[in-house]
C-alpha positions in Angstrom: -85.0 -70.5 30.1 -83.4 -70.1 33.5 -83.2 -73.7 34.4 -81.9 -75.0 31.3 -79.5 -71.9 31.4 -78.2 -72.8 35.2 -77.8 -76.1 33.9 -75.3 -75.4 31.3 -73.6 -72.5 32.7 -74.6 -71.8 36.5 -75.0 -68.7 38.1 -72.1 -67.1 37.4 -72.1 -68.1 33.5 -75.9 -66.0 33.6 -73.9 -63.1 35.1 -71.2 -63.5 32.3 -74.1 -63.5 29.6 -75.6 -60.9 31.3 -72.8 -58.6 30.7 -72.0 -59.8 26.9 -76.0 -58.9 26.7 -74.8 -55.3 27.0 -71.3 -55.4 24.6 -71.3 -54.9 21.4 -70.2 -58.0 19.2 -66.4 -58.4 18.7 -65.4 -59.6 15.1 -62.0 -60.5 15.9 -60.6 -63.5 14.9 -57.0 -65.5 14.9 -57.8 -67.8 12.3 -55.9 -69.2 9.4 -58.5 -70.0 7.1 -56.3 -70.9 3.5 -59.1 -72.6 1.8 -58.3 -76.2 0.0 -60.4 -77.0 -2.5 -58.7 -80.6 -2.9 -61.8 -83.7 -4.0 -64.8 -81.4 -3.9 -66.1 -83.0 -6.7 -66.3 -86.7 -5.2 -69.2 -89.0 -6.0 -70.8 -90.4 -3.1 -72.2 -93.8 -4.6 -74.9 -96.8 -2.9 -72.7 -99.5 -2.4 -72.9 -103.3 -4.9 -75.2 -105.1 -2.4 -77.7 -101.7 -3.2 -77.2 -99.8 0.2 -76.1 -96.3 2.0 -75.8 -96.3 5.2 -75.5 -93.2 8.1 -74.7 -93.0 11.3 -75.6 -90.2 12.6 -73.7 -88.9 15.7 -75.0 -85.9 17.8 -73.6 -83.5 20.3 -69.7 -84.7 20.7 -69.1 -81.5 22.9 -65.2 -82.2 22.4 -63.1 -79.6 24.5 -59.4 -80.5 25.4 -59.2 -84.2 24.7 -57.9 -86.3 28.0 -57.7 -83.3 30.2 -61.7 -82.4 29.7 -63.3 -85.2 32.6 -67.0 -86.5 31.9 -70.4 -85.6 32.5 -73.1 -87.1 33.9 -71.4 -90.8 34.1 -72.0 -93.3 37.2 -69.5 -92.7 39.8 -67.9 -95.6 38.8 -66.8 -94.3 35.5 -65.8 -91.0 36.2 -62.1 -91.6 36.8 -61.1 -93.1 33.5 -63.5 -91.1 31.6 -62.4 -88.2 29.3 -63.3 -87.4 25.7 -61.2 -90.2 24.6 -64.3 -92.2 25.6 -66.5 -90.5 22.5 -63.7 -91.0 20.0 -63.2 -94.9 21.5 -67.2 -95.4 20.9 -67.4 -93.6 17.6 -64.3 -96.3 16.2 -66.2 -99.4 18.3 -69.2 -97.7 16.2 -68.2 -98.3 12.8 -66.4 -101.5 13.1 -69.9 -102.9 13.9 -72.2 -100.9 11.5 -69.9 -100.4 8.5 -71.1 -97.3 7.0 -70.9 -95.7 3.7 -71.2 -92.4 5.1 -71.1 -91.1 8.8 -72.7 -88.5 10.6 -71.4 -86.6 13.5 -73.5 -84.5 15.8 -72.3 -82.3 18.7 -68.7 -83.7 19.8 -68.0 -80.8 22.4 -64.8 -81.2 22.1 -63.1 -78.3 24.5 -59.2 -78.8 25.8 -58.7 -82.5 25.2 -57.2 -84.5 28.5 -57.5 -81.1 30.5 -61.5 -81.3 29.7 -63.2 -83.5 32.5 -66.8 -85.4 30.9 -69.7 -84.1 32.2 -72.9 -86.1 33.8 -71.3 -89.6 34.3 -71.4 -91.8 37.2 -68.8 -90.9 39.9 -67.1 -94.1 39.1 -66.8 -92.5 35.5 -65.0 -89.7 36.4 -61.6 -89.4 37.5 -60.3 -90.4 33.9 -62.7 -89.4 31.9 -62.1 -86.1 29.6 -62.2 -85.5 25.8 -60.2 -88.4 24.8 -62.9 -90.3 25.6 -64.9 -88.7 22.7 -61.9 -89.2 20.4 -60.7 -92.9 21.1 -64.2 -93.5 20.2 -64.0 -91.6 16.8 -60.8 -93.3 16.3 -62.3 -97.0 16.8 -65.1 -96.5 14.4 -63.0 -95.1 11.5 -60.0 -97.2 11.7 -62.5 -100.4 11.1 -64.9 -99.1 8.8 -63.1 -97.1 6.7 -66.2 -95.4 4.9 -66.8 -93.3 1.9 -67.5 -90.1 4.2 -67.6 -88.9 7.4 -70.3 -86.0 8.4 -70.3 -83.6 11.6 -73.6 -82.3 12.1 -73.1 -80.1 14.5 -71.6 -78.9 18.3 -68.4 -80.3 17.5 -66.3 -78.3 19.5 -67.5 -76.8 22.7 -66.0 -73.5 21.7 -66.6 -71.8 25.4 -64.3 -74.3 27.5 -61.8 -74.8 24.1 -58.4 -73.2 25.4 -57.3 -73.3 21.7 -59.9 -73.2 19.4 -57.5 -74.3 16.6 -56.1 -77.0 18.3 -59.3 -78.3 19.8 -61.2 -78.2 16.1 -57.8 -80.2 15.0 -57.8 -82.9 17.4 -61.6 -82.8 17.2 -61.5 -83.5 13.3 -58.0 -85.5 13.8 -59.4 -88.4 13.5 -61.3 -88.1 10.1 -58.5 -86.2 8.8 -55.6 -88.9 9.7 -58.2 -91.5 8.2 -57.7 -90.1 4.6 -61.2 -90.7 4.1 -63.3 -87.4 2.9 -65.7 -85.6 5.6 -67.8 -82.8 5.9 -69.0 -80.7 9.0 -71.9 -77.9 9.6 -72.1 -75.7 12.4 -74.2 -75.8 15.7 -74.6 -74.0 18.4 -71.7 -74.0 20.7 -69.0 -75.0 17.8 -69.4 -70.6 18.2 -70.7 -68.4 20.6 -70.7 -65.3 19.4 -72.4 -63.8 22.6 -69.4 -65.1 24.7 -66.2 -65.4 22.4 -67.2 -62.8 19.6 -65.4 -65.5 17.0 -67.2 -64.4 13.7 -69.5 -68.3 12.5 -67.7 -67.6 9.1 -64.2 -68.0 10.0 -65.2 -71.1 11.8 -66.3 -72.2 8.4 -64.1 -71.4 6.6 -61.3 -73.0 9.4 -63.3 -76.5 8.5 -63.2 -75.8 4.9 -59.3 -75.5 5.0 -58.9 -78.6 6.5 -57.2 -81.8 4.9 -59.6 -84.3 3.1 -62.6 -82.2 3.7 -65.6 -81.6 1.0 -67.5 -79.1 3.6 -68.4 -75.9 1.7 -68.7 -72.4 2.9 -71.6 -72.1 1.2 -73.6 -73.7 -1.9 -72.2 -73.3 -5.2 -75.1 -73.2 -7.0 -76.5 -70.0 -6.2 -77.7 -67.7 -8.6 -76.3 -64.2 -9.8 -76.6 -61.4 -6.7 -78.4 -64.2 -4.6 -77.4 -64.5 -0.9 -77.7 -67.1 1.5 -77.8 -66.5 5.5 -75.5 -68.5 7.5 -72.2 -70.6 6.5 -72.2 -74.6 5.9 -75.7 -74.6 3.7 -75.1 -77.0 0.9 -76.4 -80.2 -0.6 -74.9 -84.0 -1.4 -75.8 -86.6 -3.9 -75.4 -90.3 -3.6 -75.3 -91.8 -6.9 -77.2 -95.6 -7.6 -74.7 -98.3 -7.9 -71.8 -98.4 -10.4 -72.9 -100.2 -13.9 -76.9 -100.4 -12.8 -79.2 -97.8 -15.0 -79.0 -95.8 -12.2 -75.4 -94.8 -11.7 -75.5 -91.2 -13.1 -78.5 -90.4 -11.4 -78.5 -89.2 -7.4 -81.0 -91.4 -6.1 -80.7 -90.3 -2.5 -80.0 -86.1 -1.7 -79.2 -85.3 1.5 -79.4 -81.3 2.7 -77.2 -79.8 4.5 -78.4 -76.6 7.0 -76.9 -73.8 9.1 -79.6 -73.3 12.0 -77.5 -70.7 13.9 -76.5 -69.8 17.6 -77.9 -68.7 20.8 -78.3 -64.7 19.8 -80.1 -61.5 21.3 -81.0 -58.0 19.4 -82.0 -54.8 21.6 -85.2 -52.8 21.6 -87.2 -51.9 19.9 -87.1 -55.5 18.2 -85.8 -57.5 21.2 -85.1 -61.1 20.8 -83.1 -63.3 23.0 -83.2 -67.1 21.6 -81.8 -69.3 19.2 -81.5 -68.4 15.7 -83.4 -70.7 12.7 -83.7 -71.7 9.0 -84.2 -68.1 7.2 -86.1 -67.2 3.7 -83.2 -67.6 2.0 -81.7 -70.6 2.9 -85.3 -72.0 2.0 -85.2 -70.3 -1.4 -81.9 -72.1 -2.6 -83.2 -75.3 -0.6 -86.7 -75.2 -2.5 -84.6 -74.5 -5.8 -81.9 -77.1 -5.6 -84.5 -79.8 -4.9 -86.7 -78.8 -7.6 -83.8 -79.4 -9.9 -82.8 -82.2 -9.0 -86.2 -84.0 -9.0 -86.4 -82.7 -12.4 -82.9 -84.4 -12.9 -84.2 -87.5 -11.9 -87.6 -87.2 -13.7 -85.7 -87.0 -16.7 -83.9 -89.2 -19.5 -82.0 -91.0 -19.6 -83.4 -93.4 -17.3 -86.6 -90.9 -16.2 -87.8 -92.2 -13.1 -91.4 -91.2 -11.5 -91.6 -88.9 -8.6 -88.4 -87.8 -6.8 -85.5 -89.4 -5.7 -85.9 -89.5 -1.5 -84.2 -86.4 0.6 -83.2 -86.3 4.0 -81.9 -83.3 5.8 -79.5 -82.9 8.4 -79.2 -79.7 10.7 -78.8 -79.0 14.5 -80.9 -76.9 16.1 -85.0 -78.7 16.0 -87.8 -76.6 14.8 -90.7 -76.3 16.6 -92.8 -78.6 15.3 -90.2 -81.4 16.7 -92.2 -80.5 20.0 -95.3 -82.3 17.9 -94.6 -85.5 18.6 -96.2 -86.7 21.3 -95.7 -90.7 23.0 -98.6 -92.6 21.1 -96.1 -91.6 17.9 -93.0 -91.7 19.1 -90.1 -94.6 18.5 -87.7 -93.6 21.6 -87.5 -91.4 24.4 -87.8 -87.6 25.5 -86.4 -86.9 28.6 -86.6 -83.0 27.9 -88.5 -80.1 26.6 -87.7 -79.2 22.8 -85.3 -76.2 22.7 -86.0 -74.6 19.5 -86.1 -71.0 18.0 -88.6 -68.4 19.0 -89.1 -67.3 15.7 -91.5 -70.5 13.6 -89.7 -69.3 10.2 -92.3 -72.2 8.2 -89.1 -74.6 7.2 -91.4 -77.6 8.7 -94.1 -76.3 5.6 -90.8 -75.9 3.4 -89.8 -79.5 3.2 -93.6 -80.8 2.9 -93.9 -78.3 -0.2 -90.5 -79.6 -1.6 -92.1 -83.0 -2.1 -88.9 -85.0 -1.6 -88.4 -85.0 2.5 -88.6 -88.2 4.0 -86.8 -87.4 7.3 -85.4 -84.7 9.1 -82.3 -85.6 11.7 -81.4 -82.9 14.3 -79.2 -82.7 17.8 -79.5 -80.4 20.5 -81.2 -82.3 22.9 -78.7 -84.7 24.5 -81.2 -86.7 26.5 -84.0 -86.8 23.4 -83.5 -89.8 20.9 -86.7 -90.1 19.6 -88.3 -90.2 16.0 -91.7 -89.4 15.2 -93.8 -88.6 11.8 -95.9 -85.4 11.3 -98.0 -85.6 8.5 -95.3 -86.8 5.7 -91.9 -86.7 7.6 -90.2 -88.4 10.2 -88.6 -86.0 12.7 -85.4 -87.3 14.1 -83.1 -86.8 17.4 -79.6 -88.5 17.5 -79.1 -88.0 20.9 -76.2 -87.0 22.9 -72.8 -88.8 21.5 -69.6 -86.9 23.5 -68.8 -87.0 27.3 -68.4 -83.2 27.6 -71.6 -82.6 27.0 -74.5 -82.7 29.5 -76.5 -86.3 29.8 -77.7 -88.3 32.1 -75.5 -90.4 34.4 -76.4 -94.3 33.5 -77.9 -93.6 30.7 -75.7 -94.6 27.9 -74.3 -92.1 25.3 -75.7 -93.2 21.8 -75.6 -92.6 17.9 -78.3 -93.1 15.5 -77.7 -95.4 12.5 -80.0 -94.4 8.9 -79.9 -97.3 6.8 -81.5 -96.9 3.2 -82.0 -99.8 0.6 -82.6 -99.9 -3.2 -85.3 -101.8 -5.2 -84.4 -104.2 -7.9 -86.2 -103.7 -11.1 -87.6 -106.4 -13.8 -84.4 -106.4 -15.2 -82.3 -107.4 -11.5 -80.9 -104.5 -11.9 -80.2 -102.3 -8.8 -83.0 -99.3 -9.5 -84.5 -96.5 -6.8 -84.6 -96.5 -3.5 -86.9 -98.9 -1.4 -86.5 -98.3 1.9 -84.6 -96.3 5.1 -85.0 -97.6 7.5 -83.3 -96.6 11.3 -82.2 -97.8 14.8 -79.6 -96.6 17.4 -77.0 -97.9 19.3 -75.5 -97.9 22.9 -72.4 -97.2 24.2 -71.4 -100.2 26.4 -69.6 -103.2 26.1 -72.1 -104.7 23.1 -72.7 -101.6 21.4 -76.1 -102.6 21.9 -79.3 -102.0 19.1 -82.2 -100.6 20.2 -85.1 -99.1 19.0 -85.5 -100.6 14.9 -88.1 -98.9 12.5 -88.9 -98.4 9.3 -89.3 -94.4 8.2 -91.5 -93.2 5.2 -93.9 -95.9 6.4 -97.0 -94.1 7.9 -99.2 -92.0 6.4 -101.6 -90.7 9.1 -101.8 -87.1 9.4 -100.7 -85.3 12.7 -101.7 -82.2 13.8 -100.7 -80.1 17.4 -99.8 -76.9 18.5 -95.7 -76.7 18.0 -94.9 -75.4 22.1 -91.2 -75.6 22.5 -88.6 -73.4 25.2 -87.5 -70.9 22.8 -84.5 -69.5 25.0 -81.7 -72.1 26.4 -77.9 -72.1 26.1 -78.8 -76.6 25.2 
C-alpha cells in the first residue's frame, strides 16, 4: 500500500488522507444535474461488411486541459506535452481504426492547460498538460465519426480538477461537440469521496445530463422494490445487420459495471481498500443476461446457445492477478490493485454462460490479456498524460474487434469471432500485440494475490 500510495500522492497526500480517515463524509455537492433523457432508446447495430468494433481507452486522467503538464514522458517531450496530447491520440486513433463503438478508460482529465502530464520524458514536458489528452480525443472522433463513444472509467482526475464541472465538460467536449451518442461509467478517481466528499451519484447523474449522452444512472429494468449498489450499472445491445435474419436480435451484449472508489469504514469492521462488484449488481447482471439469452434462444430466428457478452468496468478483480506469463498476450509492469473483499463476480460471469471477455483499467503500466478457465481477462492500459506511466513507454488503447458468421443462406448470422490488438501512441500509431479471444479452452487455476489497498 505505502509505495503505490507515495507514488500517487507523496508524503504529504498520506498525511491529507490521514486526516480525511478521521472526518466524517461530506455530502455536499454544487452540481446541476437536469437530467436529459434525449436518444436513450438508440439501436446500436453490426455494421453491412458484419462487424463491431471497440476501442477501448483506459485511464485518460484529464485534469485542466493545456495547463495540466505530462507524466512520465522522455525529457524530450515534456515541454509540449499537456493533455491535449490524449485528445490528439484518441482523434489519430479513430481515423485509423474506424470504430463502431469507442471505449474510453481513465482520461484524468484535471484543469486543462494548467494540468502538467505526468511520467513523460523531460523533453515531453514543458508543453505537455491536458490538452494533450483532448487533441487526441478530438483527432479520433473527427475522422471516424462512430456510432458511440464509451468512457470506462477515471475520466476526470477529480483531486487536481479546479472545476469539476468544467473539467467533466472539456473532458466529454469532444464527444459531445461530435454529435455522435456516448456513454461513461465511473472509476476511481472520476470521485474521491475520501478527499472531496462529492457524493458518486451526482457525478452520475452530472454525465447523464449531458448532451448526446445514452449513460444511465442506473438500469431500467430492475424489478419492483429491487436496488442496485453504485451508479452507472447498465447493459447495451448491438443488433445483427440491418435486413439479415438477425436484425431484431442483439447478437453481441455488452455490460456495463460500477466497481467503486478507494473507501475506508472504522472498527469494529475496518476496511481501508477499494470497493468491488456487490450481490446486487450480480443479481440484475445474472438476470438481464438470463433474459436476453432466452431472447435470443427464441423465435423468430431461435439461435442455439447465447449471443457473446463482454463486460466493461474499472477496477480488476482479483483473479486478474491469475494470469501469469506462460498465458499472457502483453505486458505487466505492476502488481494487480484490486479490492480486498473477493465478492465471487469472477464465478458470476462463468455461471452466466455468456462472458467471453472482461476489459478493465486501473493499472496504467498493465496491457495484458490472459484467459482463466472460460474468459479472457483484459487491461487497456494507461491512455491520458495526467496519469502516472512510464516515461518511453508509449501511452496506448486497446482495439476489440468482433466479426459475424455467414449462414447457408449468405446471410450475415451470429457472431464468429473477437478478436483484439492494441495500439501505440507515436507517429505510426503502431499495432502490436494481435489475438484471437474465446479461443482456448484450457483450464487455469491459481491463488488470486493482488495489493488490496492503493490510491492506482
Amino acid at each position: 500500500m505505502t509505495s503505490s500510495l507515495l507514488k500517487e500522492l507523496g508524503f504529504l497526500g498520506l498525511v491529507i488522507v490521514g486526516v480525511f480517515l478521521l472526518m466524517p463524509k461530506n455530502t455536499a455537492t454544487s452540481f446541476d444535474t437536469n437530467i436529459k433523457v434525449e436518444n436513450k432508446d438508440k439501436l446500436l447495430r453490426f455494421n453491412k461488411n458484419g462487424e463491431f468494433k471497440i476501442l477501448q481507452i483506459s485511464d485518460m486522467h484529464y485534469a485542466n486541459g493545456k495547463d495540466t503538464p505530462c507524466r512520465d514522458v522522455l525529457p524530450s517531450q515534456m515541454e509540449s506535452c499537456s493533455d491535449l496530447n490524449t485528445t490528439h491520440y484518441l482523434r489519430r486513433f479513430i481515423d485509423v481504426e474506424k470504430p463502431d463503438l469507442i471505449l474510453f478508460t481513465d482520461m484524468h482529465y484535471a484543469n486543462g492547460k494548467d494540468t502538467a502530464c505526468r511520467d513523460v520524458l523531460p523533453s515531453q514536458m514543458e508543453t505537455c498538460s491536458d490538452l494533450n489528452t483532448t487533441h487526441y480525443l478530438r483527432r479520433f472522433i473527427h475522422t471516424e465519426n462512430p456510432d458511440l463513444i464509451v468512457f470506462t472509467g477515471d475520466n476526470v482526475h477529480s483531486v487536481d480538477a479546479y472545476n469539476y464541472n468544467r473539467s467533466m465538460d472539456e473532458a466529454f467536449a469532444a464527444a459531445i461537440e461530435s454529435n455522435i451518442p456516448w456513454i461513461a461509467v465511473l472509476g476511481n478517481h472520476d470521485v474521491n469521496t475520501l478527499v472531496t466528499g462529492t457524493p458518486r451519484k451526482a457525478v452520475m447523474e452530472y454525465i447523464v445530463g449531458l448532451k448526446n449522452t445514452l449513460s444511465l444512472l442506473n438500469p431500467s429494468n430492475l424489478e419492483q422494490d429491487e436496488s442496485i449498489w453504485g451508479w452507472g450499472n447498465y447493459n447495451l445491445e448491438v443488433a445483427g445487420v440491418q435486413d439479415s435474419p438477425l436484425q431484431n436480435k442483439s447478437v453481441l451484449n455488452l455490460y456495463l459495471l460500477d466497481s467503486g472508489e478507494f473507501t475506508y469504514s472504522l472498527p469494529p469492521n475496518f476496511y481501508m481498500g477499494y470497493e468491488w462488484i456487490h450481490p446486487s449488481q450480480q443479481s440484475w447482471f445474472l438476470r438481464t443476461s438470463k433474459q436476453l439469452q432466452q431472447a435470443y434462444t427464441s423465435p423468430p430466428e431461435a439461435q442455439q446457445g447465447p449471443a457473446p457478452g463482454l463486460v466493461f468496468f474499472h477496477i480488476p478483480i482479483p483473479e486478474y492477478s491469475n494470469i501469469t506469463e506462460s498465458n499472457m498476450v502483453g505486458e505487466k509492469q505492476e502488481d494487480v490493485y484490486c479490492p480486498g473483499v473477493n465478492s465471487g463476480f469472477y464465478d458470476t460471469m462463468l455461471a452466466a454462460g455468456d462472458i467471453k471477455a472482461a476489459f478493465v483499467g486501473h493499472g496504467h503500466i498493465n496491457d495484458y490479456c490472459g484467459k482463466l478457465r472460460d474468459i479472457q481477462l483484459c487491461y487497456g492500459a494507461g491512455f491520458g498524460y495526467h496519469g502516472y506511466g512510464l516515461a518511453g513507454w508509449a501511452r496506448r488503447a486497446r482495439v476489440i474487434n468482433v466479426k459475424l458468421d455467414k449462414t447457408e443462406d449468405g446471410d450475415w448470422g451470429p457472431v464468429k469471432s473477437i478478436v483484439t490488438w492494441k495500439r501505440l501512441h507515436d507517429d505510426r500509431l503502431t499495432l502490436i500485440d494481435p489475438e484471437v479471444l474465446w479461443a482456448s479452452t484450457t483450464v487455469q487455476q491459481a491463488d488470486a494475490k493482488c495489493l488490496t489497498s492503493s490510491l492506482v
